[in-house]
C-alpha positions as CSV (number, residue, x, y, z in Angstrom):
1,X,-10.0,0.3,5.7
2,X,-7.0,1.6,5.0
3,X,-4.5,-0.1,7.7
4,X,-1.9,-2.1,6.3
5,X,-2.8,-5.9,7.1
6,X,-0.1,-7.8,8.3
7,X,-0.1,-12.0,7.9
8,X,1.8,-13.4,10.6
9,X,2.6,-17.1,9.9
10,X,4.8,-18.8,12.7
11,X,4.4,-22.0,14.5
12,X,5.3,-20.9,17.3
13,X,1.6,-19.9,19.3
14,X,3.8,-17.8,22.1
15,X,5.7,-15.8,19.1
16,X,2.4,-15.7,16.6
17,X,-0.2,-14.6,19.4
18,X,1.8,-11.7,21.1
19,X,3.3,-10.3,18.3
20,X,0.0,-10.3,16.5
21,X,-1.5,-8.5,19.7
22,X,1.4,-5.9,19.1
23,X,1.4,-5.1,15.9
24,X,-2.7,-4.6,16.4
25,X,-1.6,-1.9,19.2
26,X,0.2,-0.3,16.6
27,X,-2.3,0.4,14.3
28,X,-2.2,-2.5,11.8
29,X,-4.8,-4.9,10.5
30,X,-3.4,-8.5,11.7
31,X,-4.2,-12.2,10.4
32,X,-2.4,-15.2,11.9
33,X,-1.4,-18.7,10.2
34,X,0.9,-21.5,12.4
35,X,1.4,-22.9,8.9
36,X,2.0,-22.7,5.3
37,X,-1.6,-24.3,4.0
38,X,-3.2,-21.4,6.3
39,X,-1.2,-18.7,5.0
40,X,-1.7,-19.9,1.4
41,X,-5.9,-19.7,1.5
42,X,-5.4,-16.4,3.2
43,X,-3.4,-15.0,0.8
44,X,-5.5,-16.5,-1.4
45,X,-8.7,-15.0,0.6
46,X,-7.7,-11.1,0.8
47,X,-5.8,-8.6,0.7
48,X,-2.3,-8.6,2.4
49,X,0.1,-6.2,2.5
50,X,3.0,-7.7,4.0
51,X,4.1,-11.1,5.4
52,X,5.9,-11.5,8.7
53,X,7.4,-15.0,7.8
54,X,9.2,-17.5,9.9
55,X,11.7,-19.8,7.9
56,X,11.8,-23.1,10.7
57,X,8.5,-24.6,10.8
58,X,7.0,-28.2,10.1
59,X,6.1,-29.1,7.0
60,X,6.6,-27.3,4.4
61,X,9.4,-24.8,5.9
62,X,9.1,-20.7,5.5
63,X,11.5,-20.3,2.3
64,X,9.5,-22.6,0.2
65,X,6.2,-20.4,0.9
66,X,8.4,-17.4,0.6
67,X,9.2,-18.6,-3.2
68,X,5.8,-19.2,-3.9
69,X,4.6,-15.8,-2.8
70,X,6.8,-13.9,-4.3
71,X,6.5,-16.0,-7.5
72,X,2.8,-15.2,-7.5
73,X,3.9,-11.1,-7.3
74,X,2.3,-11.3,-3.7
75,X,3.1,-8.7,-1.0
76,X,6.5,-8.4,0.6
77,X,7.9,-10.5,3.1
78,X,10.1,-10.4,6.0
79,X,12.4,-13.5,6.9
80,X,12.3,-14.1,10.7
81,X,15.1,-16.3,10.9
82,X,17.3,-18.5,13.6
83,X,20.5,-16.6,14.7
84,X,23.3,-19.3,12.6
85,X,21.1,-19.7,10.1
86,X,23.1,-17.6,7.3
87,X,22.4,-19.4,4.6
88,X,18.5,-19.2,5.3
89,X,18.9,-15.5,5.0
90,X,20.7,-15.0,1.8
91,X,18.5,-17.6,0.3
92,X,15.7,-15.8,1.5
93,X,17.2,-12.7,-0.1
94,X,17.6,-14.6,-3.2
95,X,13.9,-15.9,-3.4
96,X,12.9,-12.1,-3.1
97,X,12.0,-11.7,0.3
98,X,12.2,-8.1,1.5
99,X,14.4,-7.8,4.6
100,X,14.9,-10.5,7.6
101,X,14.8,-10.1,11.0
102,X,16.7,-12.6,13.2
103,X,15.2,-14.7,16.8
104,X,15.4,-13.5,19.1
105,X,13.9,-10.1,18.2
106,X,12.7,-7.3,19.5
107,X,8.8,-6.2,18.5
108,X,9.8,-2.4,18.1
109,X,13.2,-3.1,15.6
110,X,10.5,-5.6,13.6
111,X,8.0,-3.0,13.5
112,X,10.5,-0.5,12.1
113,X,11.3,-2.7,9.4
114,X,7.7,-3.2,8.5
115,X,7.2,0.3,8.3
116,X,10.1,0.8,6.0
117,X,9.3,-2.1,3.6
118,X,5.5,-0.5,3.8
119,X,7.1,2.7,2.7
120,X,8.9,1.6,-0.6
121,X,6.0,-0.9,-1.2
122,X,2.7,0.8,-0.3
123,X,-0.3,-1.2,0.8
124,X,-1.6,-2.6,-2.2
125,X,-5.7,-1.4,-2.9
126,X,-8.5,-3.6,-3.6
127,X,-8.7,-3.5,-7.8
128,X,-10.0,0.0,-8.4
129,X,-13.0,0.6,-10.5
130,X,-11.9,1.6,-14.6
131,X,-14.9,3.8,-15.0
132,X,-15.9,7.6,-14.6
133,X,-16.3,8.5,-10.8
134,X,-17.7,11.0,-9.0
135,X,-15.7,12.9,-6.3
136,X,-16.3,16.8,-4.6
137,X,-17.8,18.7,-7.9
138,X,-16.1,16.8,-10.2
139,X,-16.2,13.8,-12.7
140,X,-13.3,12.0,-13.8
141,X,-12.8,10.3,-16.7
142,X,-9.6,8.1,-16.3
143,X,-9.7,6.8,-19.9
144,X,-10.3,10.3,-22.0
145,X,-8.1,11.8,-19.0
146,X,-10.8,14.7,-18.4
147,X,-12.6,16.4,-15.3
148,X,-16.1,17.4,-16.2
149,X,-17.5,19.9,-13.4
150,X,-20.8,18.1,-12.8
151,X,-23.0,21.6,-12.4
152,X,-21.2,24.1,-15.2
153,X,-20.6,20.9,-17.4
154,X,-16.8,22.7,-17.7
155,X,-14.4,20.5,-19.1
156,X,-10.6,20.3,-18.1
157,X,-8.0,18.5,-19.8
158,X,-5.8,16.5,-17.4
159,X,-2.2,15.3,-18.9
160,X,-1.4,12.1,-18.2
161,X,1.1,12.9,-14.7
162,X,-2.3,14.6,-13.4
163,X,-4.7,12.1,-14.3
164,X,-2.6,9.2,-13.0
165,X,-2.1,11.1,-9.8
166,X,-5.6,12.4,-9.5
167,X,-6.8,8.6,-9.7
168,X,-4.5,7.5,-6.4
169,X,-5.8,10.1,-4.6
170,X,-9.5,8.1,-5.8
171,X,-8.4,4.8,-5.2
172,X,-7.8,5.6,-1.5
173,X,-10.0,8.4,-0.8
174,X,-9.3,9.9,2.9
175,X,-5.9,8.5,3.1
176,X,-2.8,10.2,4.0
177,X,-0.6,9.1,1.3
178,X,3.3,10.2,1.8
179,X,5.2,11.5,-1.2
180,X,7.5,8.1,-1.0
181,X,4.0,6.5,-2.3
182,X,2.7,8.6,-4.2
183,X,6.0,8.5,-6.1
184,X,5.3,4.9,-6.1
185,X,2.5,4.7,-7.3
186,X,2.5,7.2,-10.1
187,X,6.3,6.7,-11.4
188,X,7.0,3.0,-10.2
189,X,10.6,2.1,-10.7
190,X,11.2,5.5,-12.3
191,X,11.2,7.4,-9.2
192,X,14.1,9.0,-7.7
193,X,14.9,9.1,-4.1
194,X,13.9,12.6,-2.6
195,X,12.1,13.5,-5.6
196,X,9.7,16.6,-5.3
197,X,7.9,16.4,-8.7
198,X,5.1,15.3,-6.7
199,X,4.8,18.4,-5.0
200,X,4.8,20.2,-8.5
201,X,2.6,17.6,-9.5
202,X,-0.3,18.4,-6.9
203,X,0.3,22.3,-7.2
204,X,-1.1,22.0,-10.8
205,X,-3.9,19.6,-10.2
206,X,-5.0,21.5,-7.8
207,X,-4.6,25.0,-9.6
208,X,-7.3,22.8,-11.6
209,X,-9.9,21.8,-9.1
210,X,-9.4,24.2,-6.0
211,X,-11.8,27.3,-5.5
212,X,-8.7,28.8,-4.1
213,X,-5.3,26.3,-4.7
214,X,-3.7,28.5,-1.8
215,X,-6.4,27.2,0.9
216,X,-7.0,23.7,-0.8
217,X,-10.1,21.5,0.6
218,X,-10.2,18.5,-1.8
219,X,-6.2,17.7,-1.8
220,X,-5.3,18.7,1.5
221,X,-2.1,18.9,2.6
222,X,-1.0,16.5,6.2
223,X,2.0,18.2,7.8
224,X,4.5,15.6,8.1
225,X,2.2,12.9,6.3
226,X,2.0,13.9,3.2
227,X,-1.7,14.2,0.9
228,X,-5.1,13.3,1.3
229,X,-8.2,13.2,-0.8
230,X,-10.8,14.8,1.7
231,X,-13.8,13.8,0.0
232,X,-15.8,11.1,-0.8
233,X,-15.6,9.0,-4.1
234,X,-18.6,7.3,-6.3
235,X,-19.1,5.2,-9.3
236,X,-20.4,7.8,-11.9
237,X,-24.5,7.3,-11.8
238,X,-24.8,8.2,-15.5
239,X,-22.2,5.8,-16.6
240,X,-23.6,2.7,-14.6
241,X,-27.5,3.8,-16.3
């Protein structure tokens, strides 16, 4: 599944429950914790893409999880914070928590701030395989950063930009992946806002697996998305034999 999953750990049953139930109507994968143990194991359990975190609650309080997720490089977080509560948000800030959002909220405003931390941190995948894999006509060898066309045994050298890019595209095959993380993704910390090179970047790889680059059909393009691998992916048979 490629839906962001969102952990939503609050105390509160008549914030955690509805806002859960919201952010599922809006196309997101949702888990729900009332405390810190609960959000621990499943953070410890799966893959989560971003925390919806409230700093008040019993026990151990919102900051100190916040500290320990980010301390473990988990996903981001978003403070949901008590109006006077000014300190709590800059120590938040300090801890490495994302953005905050202040009670009372409104569910839209929160959800636009989960889409924008989503967008400079992308959903991170389940550990990707290292080995060759199969995808359209095409083998791909990550390490020796070649494509092998599986019937004419043709071999094309990828440089690393293209091979790094091509294996995004197969760690999320199907996915609409916008150029914000794709940048991401290939260039980390190096990439510049409103950077094109990725455009560049898919122009050539395609020019190097397309029948006809003009009228693509593996790396198609999603007006207003961004790019998605429209085929399916496979571990390499030969390899695993």
């Amino acid at each position: 599944m490629t839906d962001p999953h969102i952990l939503v750990v609050d105390d509160a049953r008549d914030i955690r429950e509805p806002l859960g139930a919201y952010l599922k109507k809006h196309g997101h994968r949702v888990s729900l914790a009332a405390d810190a143990a609960a959000a621990r194991e499943t953070i410890g359990n799966g893959a989560i893409d971003l925390v919806v975190l409230d700093v008040m609650m019993p026990g151990e309080d919102g900051l100190s999880l916040c500290r320990w997720i980010t301390g473990r490089g988990g996903p981001p977080v978003i403070l949901l914070t008590a109006m006077a509560d000014d300190a709590d948000r800059i120590v938040g800030l300090e801890l490495g928590a994302d953005d905050y959002v202040v009670k009372p909220f409104n569910p839209r405003e929160l959800l636009a701030r989960i889409r924008a931390v989503l967008r400079r941190v992308p959903p991170t995948p389940a550990t990707p395989p290292t080995g060759r894999r199969r995808f359209a006509a095409f083998v791909h060898d990550p390490n020796a950063r070649t494509l092998r066309h599986r019937e004419t045994e043709a071999v094309v050298d990828l440089t690393s930009a293209e091979s790094r890019l091509l294996t995004v595209f197969l760690d999320r095959p199907r996915a609409v992946l916008t150029r914000d993380q794709l940048l991401d993704l290939t260039a980390g910390r190096e990439a510049k806002p409103y950077d094109r090179a990725i455009d560049n970047q898919v122009s050539r790889l395609r020019r190097k697996i397309e029948l006809d680059p003009k009228k693509p059909a593996i790396i198609v393009t999603e007006w207003g998305g961004g790019y998605r691998l429209a085929a399916d992916v496979t571990a390499d048979a030969e390899e695993e034999g």
